[in-house]
C-alpha positions as a LaTeX table, in Angstrom:
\begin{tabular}{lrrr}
\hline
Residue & $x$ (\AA) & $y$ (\AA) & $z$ (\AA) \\
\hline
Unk1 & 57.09 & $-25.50$ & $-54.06$ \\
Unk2 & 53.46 & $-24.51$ & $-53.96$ \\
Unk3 & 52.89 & $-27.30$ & $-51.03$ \\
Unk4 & 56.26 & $-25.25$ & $-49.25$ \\
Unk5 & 54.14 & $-22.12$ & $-49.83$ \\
Unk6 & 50.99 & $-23.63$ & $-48.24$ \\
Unk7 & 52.44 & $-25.13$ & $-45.19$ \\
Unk8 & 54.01 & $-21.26$ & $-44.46$ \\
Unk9 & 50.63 & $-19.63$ & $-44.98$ \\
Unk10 & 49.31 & $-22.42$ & $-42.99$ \\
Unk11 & 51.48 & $-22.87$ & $-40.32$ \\
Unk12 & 53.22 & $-19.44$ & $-39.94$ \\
Unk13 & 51.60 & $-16.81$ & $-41.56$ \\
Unk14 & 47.39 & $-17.24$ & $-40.35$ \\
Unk15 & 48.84 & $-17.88$ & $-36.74$ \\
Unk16 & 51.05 & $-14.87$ & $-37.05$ \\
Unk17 & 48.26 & $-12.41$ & $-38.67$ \\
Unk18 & 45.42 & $-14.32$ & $-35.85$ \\
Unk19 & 47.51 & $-13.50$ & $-33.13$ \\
Unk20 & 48.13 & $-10.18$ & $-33.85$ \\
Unk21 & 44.17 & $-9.71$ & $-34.40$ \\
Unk22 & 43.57 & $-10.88$ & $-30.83$ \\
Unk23 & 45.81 & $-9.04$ & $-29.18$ \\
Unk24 & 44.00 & $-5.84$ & $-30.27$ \\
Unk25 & 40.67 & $-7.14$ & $-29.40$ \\
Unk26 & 41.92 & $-8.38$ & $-26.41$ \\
Unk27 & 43.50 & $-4.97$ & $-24.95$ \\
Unk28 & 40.17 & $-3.35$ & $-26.13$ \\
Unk29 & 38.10 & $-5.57$ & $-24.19$ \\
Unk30 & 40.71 & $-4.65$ & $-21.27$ \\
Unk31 & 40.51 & $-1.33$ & $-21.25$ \\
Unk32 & 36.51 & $-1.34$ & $-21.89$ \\
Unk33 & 35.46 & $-1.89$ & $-24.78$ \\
Unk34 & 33.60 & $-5.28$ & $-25.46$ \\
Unk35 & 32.41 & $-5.24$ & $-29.17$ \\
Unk36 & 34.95 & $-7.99$ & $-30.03$ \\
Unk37 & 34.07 & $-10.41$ & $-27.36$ \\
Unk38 & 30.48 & $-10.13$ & $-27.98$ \\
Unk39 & 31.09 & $-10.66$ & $-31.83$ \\
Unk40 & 33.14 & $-14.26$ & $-30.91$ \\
Unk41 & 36.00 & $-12.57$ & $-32.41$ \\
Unk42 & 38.51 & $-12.99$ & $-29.05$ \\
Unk43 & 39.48 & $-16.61$ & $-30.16$ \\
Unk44 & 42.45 & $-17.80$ & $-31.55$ \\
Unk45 & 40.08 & $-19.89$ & $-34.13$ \\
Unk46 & 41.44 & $-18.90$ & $-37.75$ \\
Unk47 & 38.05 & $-18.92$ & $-39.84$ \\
Unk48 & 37.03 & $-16.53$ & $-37.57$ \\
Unk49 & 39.87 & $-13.67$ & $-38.59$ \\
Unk50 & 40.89 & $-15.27$ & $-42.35$ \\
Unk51 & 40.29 & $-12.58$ & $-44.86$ \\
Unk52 & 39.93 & $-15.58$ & $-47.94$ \\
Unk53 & 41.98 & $-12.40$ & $-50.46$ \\
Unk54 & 43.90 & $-10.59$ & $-47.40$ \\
Unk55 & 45.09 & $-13.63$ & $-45.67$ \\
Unk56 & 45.48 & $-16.64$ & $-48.43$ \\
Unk57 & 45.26 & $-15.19$ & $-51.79$ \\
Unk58 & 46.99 & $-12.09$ & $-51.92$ \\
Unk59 & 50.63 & $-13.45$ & $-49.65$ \\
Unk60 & 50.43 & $-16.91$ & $-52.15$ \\
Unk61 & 50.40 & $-14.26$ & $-55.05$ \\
Unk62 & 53.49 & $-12.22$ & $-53.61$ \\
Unk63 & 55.49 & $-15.50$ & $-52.81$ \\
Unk64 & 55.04 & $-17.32$ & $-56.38$ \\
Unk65 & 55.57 & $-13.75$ & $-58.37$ \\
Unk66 & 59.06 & $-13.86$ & $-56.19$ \\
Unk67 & 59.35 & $-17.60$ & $-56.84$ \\
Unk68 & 59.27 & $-17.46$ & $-60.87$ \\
Unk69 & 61.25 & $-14.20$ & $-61.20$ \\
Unk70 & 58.47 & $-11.62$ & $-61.70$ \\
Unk71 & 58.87 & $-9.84$ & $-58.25$ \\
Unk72 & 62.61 & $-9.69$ & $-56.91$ \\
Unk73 & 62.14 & $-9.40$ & $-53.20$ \\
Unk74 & 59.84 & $-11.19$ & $-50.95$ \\
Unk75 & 57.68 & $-8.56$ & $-49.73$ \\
Unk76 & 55.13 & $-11.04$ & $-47.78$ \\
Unk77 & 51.99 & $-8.58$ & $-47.92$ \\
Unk78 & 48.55 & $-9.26$ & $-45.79$ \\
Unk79 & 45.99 & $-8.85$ & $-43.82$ \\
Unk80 & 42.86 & $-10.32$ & $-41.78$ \\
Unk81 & 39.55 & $-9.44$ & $-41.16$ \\
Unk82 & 39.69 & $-6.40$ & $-38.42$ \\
Unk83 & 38.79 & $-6.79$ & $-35.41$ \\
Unk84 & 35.98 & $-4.61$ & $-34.30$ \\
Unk85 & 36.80 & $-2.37$ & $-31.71$ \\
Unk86 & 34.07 & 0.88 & $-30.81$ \\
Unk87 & 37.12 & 3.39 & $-30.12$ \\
Unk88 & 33.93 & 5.89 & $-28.02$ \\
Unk89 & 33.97 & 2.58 & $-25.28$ \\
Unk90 & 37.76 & 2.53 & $-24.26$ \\
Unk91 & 37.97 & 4.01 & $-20.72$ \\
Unk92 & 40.25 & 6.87 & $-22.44$ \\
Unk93 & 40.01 & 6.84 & $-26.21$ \\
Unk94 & 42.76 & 9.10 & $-27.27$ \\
Unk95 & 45.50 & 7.34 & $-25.28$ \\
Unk96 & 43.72 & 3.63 & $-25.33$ \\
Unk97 & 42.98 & 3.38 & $-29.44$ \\
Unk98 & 47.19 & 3.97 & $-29.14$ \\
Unk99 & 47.18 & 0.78 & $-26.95$ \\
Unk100 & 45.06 & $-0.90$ & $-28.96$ \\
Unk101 & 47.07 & $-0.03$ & $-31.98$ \\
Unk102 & 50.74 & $-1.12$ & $-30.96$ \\
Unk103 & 48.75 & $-4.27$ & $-28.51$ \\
Unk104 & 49.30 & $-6.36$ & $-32.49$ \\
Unk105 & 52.41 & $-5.37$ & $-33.41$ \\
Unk106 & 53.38 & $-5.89$ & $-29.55$ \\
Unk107 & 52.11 & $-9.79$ & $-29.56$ \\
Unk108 & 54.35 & $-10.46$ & $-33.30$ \\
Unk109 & 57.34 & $-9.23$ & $-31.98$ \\
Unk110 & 57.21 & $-10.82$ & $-28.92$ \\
Unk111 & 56.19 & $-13.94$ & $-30.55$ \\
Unk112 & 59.19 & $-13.59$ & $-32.48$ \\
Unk113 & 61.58 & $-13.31$ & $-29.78$ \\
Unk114 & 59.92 & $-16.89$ & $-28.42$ \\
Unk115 & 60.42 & $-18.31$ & $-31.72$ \\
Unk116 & 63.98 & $-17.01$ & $-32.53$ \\
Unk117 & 64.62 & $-18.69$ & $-29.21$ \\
Unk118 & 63.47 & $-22.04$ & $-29.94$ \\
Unk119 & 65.14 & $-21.67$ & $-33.41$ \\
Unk120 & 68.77 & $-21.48$ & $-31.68$ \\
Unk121 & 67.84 & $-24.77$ & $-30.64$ \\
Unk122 & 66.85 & $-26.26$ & $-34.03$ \\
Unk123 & 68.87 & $-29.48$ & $-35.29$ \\
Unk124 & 66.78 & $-30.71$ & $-38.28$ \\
Unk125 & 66.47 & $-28.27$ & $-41.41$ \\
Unk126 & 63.27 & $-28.31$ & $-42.13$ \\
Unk127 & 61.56 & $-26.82$ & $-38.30$ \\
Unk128 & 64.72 & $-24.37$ & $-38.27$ \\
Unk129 & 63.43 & $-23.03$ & $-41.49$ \\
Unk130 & 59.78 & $-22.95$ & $-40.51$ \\
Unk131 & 61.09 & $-21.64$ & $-37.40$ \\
Unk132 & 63.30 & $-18.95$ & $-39.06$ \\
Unk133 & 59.57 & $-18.20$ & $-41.39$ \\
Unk134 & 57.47 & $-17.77$ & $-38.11$ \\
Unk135 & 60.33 & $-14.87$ & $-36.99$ \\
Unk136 & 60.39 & $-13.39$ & $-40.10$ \\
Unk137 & 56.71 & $-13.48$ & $-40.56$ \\
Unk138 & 56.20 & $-12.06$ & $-37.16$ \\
Unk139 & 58.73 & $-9.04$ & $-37.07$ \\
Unk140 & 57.39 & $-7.66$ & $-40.53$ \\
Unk141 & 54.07 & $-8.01$ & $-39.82$ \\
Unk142 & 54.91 & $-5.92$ & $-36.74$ \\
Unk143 & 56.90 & $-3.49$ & $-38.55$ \\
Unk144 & 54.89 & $-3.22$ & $-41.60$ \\
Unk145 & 51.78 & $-2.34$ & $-39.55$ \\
Unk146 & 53.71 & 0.58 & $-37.57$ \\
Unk147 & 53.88 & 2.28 & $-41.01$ \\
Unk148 & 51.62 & 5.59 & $-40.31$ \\
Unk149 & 48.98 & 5.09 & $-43.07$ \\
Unk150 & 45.45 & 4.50 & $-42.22$ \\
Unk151 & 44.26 & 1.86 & $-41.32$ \\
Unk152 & 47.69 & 0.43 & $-39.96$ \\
Unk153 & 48.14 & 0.37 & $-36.59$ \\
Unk154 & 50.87 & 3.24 & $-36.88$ \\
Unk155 & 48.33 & 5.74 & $-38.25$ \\
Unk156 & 46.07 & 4.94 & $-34.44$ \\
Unk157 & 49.05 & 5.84 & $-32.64$ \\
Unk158 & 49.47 & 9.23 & $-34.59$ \\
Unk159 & 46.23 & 9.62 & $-34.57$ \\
Unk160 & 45.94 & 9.47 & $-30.65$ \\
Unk161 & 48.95 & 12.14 & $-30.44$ \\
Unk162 & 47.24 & 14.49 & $-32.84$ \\
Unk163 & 45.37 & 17.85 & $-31.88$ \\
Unk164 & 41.90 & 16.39 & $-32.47$ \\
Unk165 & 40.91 & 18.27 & $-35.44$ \\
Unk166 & 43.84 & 17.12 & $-37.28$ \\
Unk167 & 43.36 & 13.39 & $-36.40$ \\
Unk168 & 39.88 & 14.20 & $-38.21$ \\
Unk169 & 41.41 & 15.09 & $-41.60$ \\
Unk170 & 44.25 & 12.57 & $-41.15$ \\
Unk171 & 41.45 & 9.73 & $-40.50$ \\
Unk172 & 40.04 & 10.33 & $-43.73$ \\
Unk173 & 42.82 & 9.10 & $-45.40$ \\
Unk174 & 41.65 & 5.09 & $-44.62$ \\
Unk175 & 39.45 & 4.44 & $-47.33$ \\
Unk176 & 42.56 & 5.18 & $-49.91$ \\
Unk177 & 44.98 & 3.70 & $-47.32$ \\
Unk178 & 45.64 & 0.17 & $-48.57$ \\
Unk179 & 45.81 & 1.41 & $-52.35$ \\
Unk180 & 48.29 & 3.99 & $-51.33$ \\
Unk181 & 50.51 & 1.37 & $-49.43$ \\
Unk182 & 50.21 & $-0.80$ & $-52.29$ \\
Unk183 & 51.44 & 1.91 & $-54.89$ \\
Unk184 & 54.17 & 3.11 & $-52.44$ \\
Unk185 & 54.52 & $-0.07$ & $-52.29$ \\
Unk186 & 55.38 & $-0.93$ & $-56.61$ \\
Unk187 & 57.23 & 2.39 & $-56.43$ \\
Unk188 & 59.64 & 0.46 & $-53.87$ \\
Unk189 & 59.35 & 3.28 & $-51.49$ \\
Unk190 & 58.63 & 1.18 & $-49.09$ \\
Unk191 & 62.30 & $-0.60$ & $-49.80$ \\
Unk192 & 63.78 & 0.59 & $-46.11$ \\
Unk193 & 61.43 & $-1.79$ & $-44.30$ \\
Unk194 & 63.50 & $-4.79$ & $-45.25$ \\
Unk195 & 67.01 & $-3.08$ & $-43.85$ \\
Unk196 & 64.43 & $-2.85$ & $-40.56$ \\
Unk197 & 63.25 & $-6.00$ & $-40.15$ \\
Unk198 & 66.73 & $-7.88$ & $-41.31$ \\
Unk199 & 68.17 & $-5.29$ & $-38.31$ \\
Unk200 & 65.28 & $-6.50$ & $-36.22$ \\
Unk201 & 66.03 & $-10.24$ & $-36.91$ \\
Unk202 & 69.55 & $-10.17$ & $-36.34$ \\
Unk203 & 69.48 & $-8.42$ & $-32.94$ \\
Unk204 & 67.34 & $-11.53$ & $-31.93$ \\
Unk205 & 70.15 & $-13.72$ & $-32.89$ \\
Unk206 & 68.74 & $-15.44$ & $-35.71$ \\
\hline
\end{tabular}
């Protein structure tokens, strides 16, 4: 079981959670900004986005509490070291950061459509359910980001629609953001993202 739980983290999760870093470092560099090319950090190399807690420690935790009964749903929770992006740089900063934002969520769910594809033409067990993971994986990263609480991606793209004194107060919110998501998160508020992604997942015809 625990070498089942590696081999997902492994071979599904970092790749999901690395890709999704690039693709916001990527769109930044794009669209002006280069802080995360000059900081080696537009590479698809692993070490250089694995949060050790964020991206191995904390998702293993989740999955074995849900394994030996102590945590009923699988509520795969991570993250990765940001990428750096200087929001000031972007050729248009209220309407790019929203680019930048949904350019992660973007790359997962279209990585999951690629692998939802290649799992309707899975014969052996074993790749179809490493293949079934890496769509899973993908579409609630994706969705679980576009919650709008700083410093998930949805909070950039409501930020970038706010009046600019209002993104101001709502900004200050990220330094409590992650312990807020993980309370909402205990108080099972968060519940409806599972009807989402399942929705999400079945529309792709897995």
């Amino acid at each position: 079981m625990i070498l089942t739980t590696i081999l997902l983290v492994v071979v599904v999760l970092v790749p999901a959670i690395v890709l999704h870093e690039c693709a916001h470092g990527w769109v930044a560099y794009r669209l002006g900004d280069p802080t995360a090319k000059r900081m080696g950090r537009l590479t698809l190399n692993p070490l250089k986005h694995i949060d050790p807690v964020g991206t191995v420690l904390v998702p293993l935790a989740l999955y074995l509490l849900h394994v030996f009964g102590l945590n009923s749903s699988l509520f795969m929770f991570g993250w990765a070291k940001p990428v750096p992006v200087n929001f000031r740089a972007l050729s248009n900063p209220r309407r790019d950061q929203i680019l930048v934002a949904l350019a992660g969520p973007g790359v997962n769910l279209l990585a999951a459509t690629l692998i939802a594809q290649l799992a309707k033409l899975g014969s052996l067990y074993m790749i179809s359910e490493i293949l079934y993971w890496g769509v899973l994986t993908n579409v609630a990263l994706a969705v679980f980001n576009l919650i709008p609480i700083p410093p998930l991606d949805g909070s950039r793209v409501v930020g970038g629609l706010l009046p600019e004194n209002l993104e101001r107060i709502y900004s200050r919110l990220e330094p409590f953001g992650i312990i807020v998501v993980i309370v909402l998160i205990n108080l099972r508020w968060l519940d409806f993202i599972g009807p989402v992604i399942e929705g999400i997942i079945r529309w792709m015809g897995v």
